[in-house]
TORDO-96594 format. One record per residue (C-alpha): residue number from 1; x, y, z negated; chain. Coordinates in steps of 0.001 Angstrom, whole numbers, plus 524288, in hexadecimal, padded with zeros to 5 digits. Example, Ala and Ser with C-alpha at 12.3 -4.5 7.8 and 13.67 -1.06 7.14 Angstrom:
2
DRENKOL num    px    py    pz cadena
DRENKOL   1 8300C 7EE6C 7E188      A
DRENKOL   2 83566 7FBDC 7E41C      A
//
This chain:
460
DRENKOL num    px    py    pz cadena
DRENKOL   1 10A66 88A16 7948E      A
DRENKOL   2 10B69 87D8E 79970      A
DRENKOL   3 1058A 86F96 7940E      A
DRENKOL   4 10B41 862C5 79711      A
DRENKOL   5 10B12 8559A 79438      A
DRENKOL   6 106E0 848EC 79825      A
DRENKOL   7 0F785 842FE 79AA9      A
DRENKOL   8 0F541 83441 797AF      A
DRENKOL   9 0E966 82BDF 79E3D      A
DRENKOL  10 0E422 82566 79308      A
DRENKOL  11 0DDEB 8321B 78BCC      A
DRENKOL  12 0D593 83E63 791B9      A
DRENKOL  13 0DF39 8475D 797EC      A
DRENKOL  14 0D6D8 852D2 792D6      A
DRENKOL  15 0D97A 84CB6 782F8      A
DRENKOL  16 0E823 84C7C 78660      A
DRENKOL  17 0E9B9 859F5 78A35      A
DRENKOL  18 0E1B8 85EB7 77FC7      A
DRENKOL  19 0E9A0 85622 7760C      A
DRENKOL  20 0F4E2 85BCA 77B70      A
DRENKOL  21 0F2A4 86B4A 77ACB      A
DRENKOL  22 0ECC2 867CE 76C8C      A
DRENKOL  23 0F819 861F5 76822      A
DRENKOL  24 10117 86CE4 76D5F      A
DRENKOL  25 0F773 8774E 76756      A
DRENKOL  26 0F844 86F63 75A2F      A
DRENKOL  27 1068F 86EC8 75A0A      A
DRENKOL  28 108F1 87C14 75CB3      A
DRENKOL  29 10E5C 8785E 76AB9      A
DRENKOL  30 105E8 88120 771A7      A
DRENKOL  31 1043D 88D90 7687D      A
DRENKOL  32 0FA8A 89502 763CB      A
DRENKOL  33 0F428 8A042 76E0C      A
DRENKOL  34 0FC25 89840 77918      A
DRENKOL  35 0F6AC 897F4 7871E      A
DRENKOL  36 0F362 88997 78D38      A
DRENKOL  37 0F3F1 88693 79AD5      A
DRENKOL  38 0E74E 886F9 7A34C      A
DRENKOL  39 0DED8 87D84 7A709      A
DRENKOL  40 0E40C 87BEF 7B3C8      A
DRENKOL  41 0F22D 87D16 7AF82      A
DRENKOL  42 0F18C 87376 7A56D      A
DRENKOL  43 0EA93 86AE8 7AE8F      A
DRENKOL  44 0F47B 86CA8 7B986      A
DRENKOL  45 10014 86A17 7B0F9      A
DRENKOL  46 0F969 85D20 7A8A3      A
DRENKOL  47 0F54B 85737 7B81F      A
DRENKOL  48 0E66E 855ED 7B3F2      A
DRENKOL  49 0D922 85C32 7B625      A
DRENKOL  50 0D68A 86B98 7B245      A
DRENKOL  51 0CB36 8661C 7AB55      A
DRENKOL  52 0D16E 85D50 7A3A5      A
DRENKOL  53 0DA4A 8696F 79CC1      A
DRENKOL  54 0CCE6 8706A 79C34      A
DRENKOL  55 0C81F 865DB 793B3      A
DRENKOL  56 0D4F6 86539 78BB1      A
DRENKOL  57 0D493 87477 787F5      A
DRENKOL  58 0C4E6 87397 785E6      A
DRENKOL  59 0C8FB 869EE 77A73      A
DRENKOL  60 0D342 87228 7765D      A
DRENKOL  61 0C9B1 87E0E 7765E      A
DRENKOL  62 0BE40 876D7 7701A      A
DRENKOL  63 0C885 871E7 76437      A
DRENKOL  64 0CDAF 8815F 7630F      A
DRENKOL  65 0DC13 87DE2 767CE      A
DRENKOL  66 0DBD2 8886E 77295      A
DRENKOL  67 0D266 893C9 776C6      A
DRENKOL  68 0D015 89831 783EF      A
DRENKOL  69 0D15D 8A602 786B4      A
DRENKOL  70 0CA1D 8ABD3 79307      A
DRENKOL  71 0D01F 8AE31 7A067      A
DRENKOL  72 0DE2D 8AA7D 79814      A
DRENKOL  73 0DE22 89BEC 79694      A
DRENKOL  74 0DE29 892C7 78949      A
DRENKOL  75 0E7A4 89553 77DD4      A
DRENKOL  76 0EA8F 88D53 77191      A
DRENKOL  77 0E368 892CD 76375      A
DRENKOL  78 0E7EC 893CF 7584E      A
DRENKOL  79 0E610 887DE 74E5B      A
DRENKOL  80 0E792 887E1 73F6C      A
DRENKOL  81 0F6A1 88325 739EA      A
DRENKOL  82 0F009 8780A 73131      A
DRENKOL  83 0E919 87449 73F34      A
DRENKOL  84 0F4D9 87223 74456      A
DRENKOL  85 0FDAB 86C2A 73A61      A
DRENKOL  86 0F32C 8601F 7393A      A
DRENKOL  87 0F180 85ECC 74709      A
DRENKOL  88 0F5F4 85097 74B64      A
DRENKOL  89 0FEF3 84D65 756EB      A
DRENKOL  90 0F8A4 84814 76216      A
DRENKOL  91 0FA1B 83828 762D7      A
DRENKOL  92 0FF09 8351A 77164      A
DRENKOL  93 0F7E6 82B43 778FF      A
DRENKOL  94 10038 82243 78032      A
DRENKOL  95 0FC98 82187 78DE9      A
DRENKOL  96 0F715 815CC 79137      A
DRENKOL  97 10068 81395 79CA6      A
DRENKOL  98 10C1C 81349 79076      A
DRENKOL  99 104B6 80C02 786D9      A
DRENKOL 100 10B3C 80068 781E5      A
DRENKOL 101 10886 7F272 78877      A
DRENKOL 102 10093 7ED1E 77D59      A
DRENKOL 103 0F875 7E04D 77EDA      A
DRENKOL 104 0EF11 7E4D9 7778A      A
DRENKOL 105 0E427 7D869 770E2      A
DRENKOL 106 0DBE2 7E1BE 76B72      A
DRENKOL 107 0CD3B 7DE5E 76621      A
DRENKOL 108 0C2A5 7E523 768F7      A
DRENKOL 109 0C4EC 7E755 77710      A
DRENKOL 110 0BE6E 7E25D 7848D      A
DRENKOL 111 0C1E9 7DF32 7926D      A
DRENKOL 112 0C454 7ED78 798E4      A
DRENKOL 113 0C784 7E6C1 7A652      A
DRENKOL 114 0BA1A 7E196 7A8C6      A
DRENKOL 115 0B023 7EADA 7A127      A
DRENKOL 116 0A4EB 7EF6D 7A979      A
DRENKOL 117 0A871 7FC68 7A868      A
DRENKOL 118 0A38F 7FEE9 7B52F      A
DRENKOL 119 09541 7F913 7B40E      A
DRENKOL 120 0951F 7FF7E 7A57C      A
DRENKOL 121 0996E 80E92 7AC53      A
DRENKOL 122 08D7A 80992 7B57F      A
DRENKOL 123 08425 807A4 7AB81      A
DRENKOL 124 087D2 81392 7A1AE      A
DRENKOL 125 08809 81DF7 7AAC4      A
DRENKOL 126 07935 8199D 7AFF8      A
DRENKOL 127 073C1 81914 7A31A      A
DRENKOL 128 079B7 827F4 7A206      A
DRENKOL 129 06CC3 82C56 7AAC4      A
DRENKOL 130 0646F 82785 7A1F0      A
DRENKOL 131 05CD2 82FBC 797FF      A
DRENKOL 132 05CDE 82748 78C97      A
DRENKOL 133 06E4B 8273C 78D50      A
DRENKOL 134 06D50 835FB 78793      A
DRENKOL 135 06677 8329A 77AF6      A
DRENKOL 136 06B9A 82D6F 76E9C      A
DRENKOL 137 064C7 81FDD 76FC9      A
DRENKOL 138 05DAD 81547 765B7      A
DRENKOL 139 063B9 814A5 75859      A
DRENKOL 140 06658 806FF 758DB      A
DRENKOL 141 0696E 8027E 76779      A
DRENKOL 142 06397 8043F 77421      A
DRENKOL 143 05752 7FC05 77806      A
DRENKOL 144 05E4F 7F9AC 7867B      A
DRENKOL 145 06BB2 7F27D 77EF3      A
DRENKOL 146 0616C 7ECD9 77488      A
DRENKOL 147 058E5 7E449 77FAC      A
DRENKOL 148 0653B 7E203 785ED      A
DRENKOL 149 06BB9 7DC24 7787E      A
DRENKOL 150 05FAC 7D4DC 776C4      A
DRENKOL 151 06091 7CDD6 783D3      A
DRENKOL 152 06EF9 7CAF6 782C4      A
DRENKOL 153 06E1A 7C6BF 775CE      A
DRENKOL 154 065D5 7BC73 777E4      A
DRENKOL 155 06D27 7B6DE 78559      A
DRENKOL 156 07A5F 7B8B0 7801A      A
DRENKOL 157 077B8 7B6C4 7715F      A
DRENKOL 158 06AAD 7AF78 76FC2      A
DRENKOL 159 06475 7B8A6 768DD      A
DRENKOL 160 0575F 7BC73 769C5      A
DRENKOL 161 0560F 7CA0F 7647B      A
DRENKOL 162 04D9A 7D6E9 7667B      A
DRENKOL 163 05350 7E3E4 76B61      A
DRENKOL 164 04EC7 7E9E5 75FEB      A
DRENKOL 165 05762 7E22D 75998      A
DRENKOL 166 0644A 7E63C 75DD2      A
DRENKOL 167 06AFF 7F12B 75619      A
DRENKOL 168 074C4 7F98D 760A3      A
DRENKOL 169 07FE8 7FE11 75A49      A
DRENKOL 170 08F7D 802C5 75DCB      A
DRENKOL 171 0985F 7F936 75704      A
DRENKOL 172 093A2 7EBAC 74F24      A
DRENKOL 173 09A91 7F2A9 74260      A
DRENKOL 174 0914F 7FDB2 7451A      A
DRENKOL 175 0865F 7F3FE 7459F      A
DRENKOL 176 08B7C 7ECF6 738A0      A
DRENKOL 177 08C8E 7F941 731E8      A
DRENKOL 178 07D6D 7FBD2 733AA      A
DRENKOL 179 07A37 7EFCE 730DD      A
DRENKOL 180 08175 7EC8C 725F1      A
DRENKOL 181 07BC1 7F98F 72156      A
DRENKOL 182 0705E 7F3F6 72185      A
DRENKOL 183 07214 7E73F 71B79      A
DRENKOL 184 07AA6 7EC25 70ED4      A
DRENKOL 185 06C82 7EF3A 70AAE      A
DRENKOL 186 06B94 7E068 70799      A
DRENKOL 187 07828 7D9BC 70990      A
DRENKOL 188 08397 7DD6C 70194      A
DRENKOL 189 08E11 7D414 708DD      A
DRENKOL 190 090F2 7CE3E 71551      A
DRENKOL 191 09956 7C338 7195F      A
DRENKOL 192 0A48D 7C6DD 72389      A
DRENKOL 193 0AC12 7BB86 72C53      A
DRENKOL 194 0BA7E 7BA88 727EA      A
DRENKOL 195 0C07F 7BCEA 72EDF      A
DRENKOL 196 0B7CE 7C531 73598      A
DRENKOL 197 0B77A 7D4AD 73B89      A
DRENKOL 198 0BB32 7DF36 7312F      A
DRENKOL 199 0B2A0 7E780 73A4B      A
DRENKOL 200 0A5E0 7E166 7333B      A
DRENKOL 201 0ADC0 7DFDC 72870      A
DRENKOL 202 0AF01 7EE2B 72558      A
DRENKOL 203 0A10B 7F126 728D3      A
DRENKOL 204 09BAE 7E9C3 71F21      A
DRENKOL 205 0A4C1 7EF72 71447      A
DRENKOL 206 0A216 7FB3A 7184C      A
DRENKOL 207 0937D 7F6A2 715CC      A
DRENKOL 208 09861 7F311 7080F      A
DRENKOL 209 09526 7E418 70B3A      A
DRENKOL 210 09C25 7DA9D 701C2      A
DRENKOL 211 0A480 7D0B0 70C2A      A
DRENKOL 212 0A442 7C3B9 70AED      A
DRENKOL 213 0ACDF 7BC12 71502      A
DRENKOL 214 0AA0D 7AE9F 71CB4      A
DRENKOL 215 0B560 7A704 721CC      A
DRENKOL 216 0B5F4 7A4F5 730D3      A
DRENKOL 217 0C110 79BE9 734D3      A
DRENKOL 218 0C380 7970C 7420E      A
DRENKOL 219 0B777 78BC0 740BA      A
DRENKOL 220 0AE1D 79596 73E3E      A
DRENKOL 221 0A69D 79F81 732D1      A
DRENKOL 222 0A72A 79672 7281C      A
DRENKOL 223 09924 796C6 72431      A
DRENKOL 224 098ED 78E91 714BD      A
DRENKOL 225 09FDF 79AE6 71079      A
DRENKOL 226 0939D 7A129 71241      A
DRENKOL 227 08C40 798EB 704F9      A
DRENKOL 228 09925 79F9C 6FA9F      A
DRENKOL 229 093C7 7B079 701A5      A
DRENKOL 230 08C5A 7B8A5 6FC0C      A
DRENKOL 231 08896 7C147 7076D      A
DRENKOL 232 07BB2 7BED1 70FB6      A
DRENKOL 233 0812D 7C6CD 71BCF      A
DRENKOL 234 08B73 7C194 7246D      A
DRENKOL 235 09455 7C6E5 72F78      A
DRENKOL 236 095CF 7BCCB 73A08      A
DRENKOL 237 09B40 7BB53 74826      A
DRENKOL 238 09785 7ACB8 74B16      A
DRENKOL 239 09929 7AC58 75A3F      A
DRENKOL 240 0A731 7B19D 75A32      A
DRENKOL 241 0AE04 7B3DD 74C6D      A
DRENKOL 242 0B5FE 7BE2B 74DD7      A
DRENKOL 243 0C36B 7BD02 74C7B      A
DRENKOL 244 0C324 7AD47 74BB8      A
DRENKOL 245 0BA4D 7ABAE 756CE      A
DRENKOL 246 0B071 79FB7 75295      A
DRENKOL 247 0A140 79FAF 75275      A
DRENKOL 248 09839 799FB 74BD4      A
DRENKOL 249 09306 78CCC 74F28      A
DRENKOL 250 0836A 78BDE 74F21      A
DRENKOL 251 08426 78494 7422C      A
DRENKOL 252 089C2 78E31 73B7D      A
DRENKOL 253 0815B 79961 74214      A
DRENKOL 254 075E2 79350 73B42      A
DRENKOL 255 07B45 79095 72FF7      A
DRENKOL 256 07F9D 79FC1 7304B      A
DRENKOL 257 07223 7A203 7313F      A
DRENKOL 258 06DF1 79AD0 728A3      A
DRENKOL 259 07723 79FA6 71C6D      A
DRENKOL 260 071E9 7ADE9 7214E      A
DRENKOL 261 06274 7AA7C 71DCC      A
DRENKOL 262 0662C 7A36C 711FE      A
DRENKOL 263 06D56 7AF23 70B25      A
DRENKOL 264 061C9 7B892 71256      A
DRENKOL 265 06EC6 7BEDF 719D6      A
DRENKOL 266 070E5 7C398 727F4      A
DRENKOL 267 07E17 7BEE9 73125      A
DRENKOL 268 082F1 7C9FC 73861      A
DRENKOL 269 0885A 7C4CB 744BE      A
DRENKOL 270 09339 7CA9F 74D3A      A
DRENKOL 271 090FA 7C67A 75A51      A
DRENKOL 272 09DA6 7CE71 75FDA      A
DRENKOL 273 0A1AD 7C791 76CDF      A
DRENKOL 274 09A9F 7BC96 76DC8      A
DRENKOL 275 098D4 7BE4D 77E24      A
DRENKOL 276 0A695 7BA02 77E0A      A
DRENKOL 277 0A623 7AAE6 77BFD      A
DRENKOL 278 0AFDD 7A159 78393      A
DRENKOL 279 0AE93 79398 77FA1      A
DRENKOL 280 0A159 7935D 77F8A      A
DRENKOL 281 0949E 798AB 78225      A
DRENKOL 282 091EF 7A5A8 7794F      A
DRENKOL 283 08C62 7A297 76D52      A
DRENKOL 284 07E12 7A73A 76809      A
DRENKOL 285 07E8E 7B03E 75E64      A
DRENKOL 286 07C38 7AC62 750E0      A
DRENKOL 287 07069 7B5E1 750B2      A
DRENKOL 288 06A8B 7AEB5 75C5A      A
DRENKOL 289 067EB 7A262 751D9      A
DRENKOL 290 06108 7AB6F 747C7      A
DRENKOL 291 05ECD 7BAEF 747E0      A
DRENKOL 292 05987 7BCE9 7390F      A
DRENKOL 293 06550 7BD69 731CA      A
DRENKOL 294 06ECF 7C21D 73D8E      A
DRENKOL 295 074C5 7CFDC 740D4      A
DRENKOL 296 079D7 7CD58 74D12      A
DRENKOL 297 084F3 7D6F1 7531B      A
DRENKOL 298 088E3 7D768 75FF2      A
DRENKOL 299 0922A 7E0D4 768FA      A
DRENKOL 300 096BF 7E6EF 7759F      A
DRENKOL 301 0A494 7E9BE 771DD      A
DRENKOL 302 0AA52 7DB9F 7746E      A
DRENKOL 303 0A30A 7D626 77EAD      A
DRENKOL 304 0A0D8 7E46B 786E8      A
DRENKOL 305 0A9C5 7F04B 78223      A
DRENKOL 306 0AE89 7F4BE 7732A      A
DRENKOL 307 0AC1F 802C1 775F0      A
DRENKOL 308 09D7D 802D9 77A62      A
DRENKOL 309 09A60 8004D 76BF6      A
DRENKOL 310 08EF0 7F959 76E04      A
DRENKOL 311 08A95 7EF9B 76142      A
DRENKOL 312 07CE6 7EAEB 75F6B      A
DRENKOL 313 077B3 7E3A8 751A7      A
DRENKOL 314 06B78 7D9DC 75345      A
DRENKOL 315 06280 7DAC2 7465C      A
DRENKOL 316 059F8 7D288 74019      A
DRENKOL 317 04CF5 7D8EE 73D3B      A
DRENKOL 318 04DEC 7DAC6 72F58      A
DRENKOL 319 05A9E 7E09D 72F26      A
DRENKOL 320 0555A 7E879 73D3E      A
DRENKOL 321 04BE5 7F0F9 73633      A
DRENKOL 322 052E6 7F348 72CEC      A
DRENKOL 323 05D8D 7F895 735F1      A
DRENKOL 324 0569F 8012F 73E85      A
DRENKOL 325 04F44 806C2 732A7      A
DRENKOL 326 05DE4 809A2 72B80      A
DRENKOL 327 06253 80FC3 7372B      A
DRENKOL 328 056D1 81512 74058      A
DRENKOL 329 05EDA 822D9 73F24      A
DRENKOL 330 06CAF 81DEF 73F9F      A
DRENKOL 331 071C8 81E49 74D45      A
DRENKOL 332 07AA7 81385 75378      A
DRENKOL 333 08793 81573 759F4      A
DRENKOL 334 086A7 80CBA 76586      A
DRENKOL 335 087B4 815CD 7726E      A
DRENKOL 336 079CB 81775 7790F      A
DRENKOL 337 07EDD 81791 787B9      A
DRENKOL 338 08757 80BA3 783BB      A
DRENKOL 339 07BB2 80489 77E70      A
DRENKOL 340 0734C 80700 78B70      A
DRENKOL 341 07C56 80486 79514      A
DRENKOL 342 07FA2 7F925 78DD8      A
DRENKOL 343 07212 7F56E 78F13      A
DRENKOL 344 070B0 7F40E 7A06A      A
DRENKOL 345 08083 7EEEB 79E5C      A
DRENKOL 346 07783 7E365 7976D      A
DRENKOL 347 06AA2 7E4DB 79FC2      A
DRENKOL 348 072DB 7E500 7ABBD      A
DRENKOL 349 07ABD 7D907 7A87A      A
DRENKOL 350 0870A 7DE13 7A87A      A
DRENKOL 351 0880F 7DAFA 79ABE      A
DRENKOL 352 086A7 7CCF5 79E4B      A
DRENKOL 353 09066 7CCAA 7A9A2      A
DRENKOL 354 09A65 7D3B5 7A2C9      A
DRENKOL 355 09A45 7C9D6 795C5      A
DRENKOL 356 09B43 7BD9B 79FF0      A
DRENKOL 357 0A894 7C5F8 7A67E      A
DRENKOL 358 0ADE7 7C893 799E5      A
DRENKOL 359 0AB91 7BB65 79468      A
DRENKOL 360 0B334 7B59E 79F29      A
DRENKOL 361 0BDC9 7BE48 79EB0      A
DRENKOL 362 0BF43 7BE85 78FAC      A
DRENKOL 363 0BE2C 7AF14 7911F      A
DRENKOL 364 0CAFC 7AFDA 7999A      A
DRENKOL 365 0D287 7BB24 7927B      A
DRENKOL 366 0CF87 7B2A0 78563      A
DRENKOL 367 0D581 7A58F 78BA1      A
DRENKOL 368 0E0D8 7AD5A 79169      A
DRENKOL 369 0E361 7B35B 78234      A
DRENKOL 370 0E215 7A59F 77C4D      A
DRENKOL 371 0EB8F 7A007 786CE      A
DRENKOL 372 0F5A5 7A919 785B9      A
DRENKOL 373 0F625 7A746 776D7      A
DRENKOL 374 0F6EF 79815 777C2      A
DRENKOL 375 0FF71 79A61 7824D      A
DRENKOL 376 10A14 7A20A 77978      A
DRENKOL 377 10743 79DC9 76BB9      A
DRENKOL 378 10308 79027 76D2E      A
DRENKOL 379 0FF71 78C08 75DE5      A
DRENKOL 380 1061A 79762 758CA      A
DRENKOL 381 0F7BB 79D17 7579A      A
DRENKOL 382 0EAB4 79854 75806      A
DRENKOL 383 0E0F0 79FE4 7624C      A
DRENKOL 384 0D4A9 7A2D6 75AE6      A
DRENKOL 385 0C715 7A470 76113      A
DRENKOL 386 0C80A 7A284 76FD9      A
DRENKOL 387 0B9DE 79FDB 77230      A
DRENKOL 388 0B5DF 7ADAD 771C1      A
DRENKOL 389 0B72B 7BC9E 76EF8      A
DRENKOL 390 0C073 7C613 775A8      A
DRENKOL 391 0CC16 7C16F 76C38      A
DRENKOL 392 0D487 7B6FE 767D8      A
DRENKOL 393 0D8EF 7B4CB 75892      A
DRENKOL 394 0E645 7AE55 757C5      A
DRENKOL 395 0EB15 7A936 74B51      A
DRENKOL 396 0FCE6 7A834 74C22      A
DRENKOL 397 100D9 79DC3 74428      A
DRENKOL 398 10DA8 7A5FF 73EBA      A
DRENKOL 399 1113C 7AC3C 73211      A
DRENKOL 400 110AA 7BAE1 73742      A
DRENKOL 401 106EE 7C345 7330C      A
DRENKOL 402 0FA96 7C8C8 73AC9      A
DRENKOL 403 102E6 7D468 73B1A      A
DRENKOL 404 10FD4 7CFFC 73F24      A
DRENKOL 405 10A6E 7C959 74C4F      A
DRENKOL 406 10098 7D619 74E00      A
DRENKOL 407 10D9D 7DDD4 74C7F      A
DRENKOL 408 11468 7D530 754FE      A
DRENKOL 409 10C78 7D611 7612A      A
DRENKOL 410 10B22 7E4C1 75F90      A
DRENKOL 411 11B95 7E27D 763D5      A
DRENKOL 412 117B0 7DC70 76FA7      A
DRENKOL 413 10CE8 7E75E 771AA      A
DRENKOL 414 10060 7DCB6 76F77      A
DRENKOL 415 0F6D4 7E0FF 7666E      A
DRENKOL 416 0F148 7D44B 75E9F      A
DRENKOL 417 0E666 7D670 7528E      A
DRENKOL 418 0E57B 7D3B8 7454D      A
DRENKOL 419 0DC75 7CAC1 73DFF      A
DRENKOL 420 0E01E 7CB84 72E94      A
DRENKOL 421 0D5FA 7D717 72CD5      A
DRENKOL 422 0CAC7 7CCFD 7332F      A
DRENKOL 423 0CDDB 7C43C 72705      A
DRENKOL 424 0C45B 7C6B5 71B4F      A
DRENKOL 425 0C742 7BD63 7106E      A
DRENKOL 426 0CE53 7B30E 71663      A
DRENKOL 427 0DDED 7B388 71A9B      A
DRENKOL 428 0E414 7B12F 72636      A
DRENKOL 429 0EE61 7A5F2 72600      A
DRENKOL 430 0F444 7A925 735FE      A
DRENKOL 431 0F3C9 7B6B9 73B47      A
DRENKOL 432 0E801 7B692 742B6      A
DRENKOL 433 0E8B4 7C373 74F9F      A
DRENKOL 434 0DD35 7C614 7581B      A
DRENKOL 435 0E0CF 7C843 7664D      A
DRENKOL 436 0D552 7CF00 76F9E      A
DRENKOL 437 0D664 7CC53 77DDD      A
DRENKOL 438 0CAB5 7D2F5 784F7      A
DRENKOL 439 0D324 7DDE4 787A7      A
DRENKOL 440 0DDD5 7D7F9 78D8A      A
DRENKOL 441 0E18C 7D254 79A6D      A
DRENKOL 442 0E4C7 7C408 79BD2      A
DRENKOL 443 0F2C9 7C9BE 79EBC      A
DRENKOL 444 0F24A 7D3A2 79267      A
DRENKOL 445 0ED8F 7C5F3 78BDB      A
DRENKOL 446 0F8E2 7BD70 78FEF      A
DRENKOL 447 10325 7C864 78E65      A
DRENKOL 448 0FEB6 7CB2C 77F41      A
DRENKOL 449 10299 7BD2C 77C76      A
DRENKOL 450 10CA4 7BCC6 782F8      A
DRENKOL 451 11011 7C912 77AE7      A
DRENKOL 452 10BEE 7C351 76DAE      A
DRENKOL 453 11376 7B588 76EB6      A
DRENKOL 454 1206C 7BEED 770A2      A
DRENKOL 455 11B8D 7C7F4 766A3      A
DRENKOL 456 11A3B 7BB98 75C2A      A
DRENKOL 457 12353 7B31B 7626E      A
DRENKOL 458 12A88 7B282 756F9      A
DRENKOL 459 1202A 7B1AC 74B6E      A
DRENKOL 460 11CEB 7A217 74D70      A
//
């Protein structure tokens, strides 16, 4: 017998070939009791590595798919008919070299081009020799990332806080979720921003939390709502509202404040990306002013990388003995050799040097964005929250829907975002699309615009 077919780049060669002989054992392609080729046959005719069929078949053996027989070679087993008649048909991965052209403004993504992948390689694989990278670690963060926090905190942020303090944990929903754990013992609703992120959103009604929203326009978190709520707990990112973009002015900080010790309430505060300020210097955080009645959140995945899941929650110390008494035996998800290397990326100040590169070049990618938009649309949209963040909100003064420009740009292969699910109680009277750029080029920036005036060329 004889296997054939085709090897892409962009997925293990090992998972393909086992995917493949699966598939044809499945389908009854390659029959029961059969013979398969050899290692080194297989491996001659699919132009890769004898070890990478060895690893192929091992699946296949571990899953029961084929046995080996000694001194004969491997042959297919025989599987149960209602195995077979639910197996699913393999989905084909497009190769990456044939996947469409699509300008792609995505959320929730960073600069690939410059991250210090190198320098992070550097520091991981050293921290691999030492003994304390083979144990499970401390349930709520590692004292190395803790002192480092603390210091950075109170340059970056002006906050003056302990290590013991700081709560390590993998996402800030993850964080949330214990927290707001914790504080349904008291509290039975919160206040939410609207519009504001469903991801908090859905934490807190998963909680069971009663919502109660506060309007955020353009000027601002509009604060004399707060006298008609019930709630004593509110949900709050004052340096950079996200998707509108404003912060807080110091006025209304303390007044914020204020409100919080006159119903006997805490402010959560959602400090997501505030290293990335253009206008101006970078704001203090609103904990800085007064640390009794804040939560404070902060996190790696805008200003460093998504995927290191790296959160970390700073606690007043009511609510922090409380917390490490509720869950002394619940273990955290945040990665241990993540949190340490981390750490000397911090101690080293390479955490310093790469948020003053990325500043700079998220400053220029940002300007680039908002010119290109003026550039094609003029006052056929209004550019919304320029000053900071790794995204732009655009309102489109036309009649479509959110939909029908979404669905439009998808024609012209640009991938724009929603914003109607953001919106809590109040409506939206223009569509309103979030467009990321951290991600992109300046070339991929200009070309997407280009793309979307064609793509709603016709809709003004």
């Amino acid at each position: 017998m004889q296997l054939t077919f085709l090897l892409h780049e962009n997925e293990a060669k090992y998972r393909q070939i086992y995917a493949h002989i699966k598939q044809l054992i499945e389908t009854k392609m390659i029959h029961e009791n059969e013979k398969l080729p050899s290692i080194r046959a297989l491996a001659e005719n699919l132009h890769v590595s004898r070890n990478t069929t060895l690893l192929a078949y091992e699946l296949l053996l571990a899953e029961g798919y084929i046995r080996t027989e000694p001194k004969k070679g491997y042959y297919v087993n025989h599987l149960e008919p209602l195995y077979l008649q639910q197996a699913a048909p393999i989905k084909q991965t497009v190769p990456r070299e044939t996947a469409p052209d699509v300008i792609n403004f995505r959320l929730g993504a960073v600069d690939a081009q410059h991250f210090p992948l190198k320098k992070w390689r550097q520091l991981s694989n050293a921290l691999l020799k030492e003994a304390n990278a083979y144990t499970y670690g401390e349930n709520f963060g590692e004292p190395p990332l803790k002192e480092q926090l603390a210091h950075y905190l109170m340059q970056a942020r002006g906050m003056h806080v302990m290590p013991e303090q700081i709560i390590i944990g993998s996402s800030t929903q993850q964080l949330l979720l214990h927290i707001s754990f914790l504080l349904k013992e008291s509290f039975s609703s919160i206040i939410v921003e609207d519009p504001g992120y469903t991801g908090v959103r859905e934490v807190f009604t998963l909680q069971q939390f009663q919502l109660e929203a506060i309007t955020v326009t353009e000027s601002g978190i509009q604060l004399d709502e707060l006298a008609q709520k019930n709630s004593a707990l509110i949900y709050v990112t004052p340096s950079h509202h996200y998707p509108l973009g404003t912060a807080l002015s110091i006025s209304e900080r303390l007044q914020l404040i204020q409100w919080a010790y006159n119903v006997d309430g805490y402010i959560l505060e959602d400090d997501y990306d505030s290293e990335y300020r253009y206008a101006q210097k970078t704001l203090p955080a609103l904990a800085s002013l007064d640390q009794a009645r804040i939560v404070y959140f902060g996190t790696f995945s805008k200003a460093f990388l998504p995927g290191i899941r790296l959160a970390y929650m700073v606690l007043p110390a009511p609510l922090l003995t409380r917390f490490k008494q509720t869950f002394q035996h619940v273990e955290h998800n945040a990665s241990l050799l993540h949190q340490l290397t981390m750490a000397e990326f911090m101690r080293s100040g390479e955490w310093e040097r790469h948020i003053k590169r990325m500043r700079m070049i998220y400053k220029k990618k940002m300007n680039v964005l908002t010119g290109a938009l003026l550039h094609h649309f003029g006052e056929q949209i209004d550019v919304i929250g320029t000053k900071a963040g790794l995204y732009l909100l655009i309102r489109v003064h036309t009649k479509q829907t959110e939909a029908q420009l979404i669905e439009k740009a998808h024609s012209k292969q640009v991938n724009v975002y929603e914003t109607s699910s953001l919106f809590f109680g109040t409506n939206q009277t223009k569509p309103h699309l979030l467009l990321g750029f951290a991600n992109l080029t300046e070339a991929q920036l200009k070309e997407g615009v280009a793309r979307l005036k064609v793509a709603w060329g016709d809709i003004f």
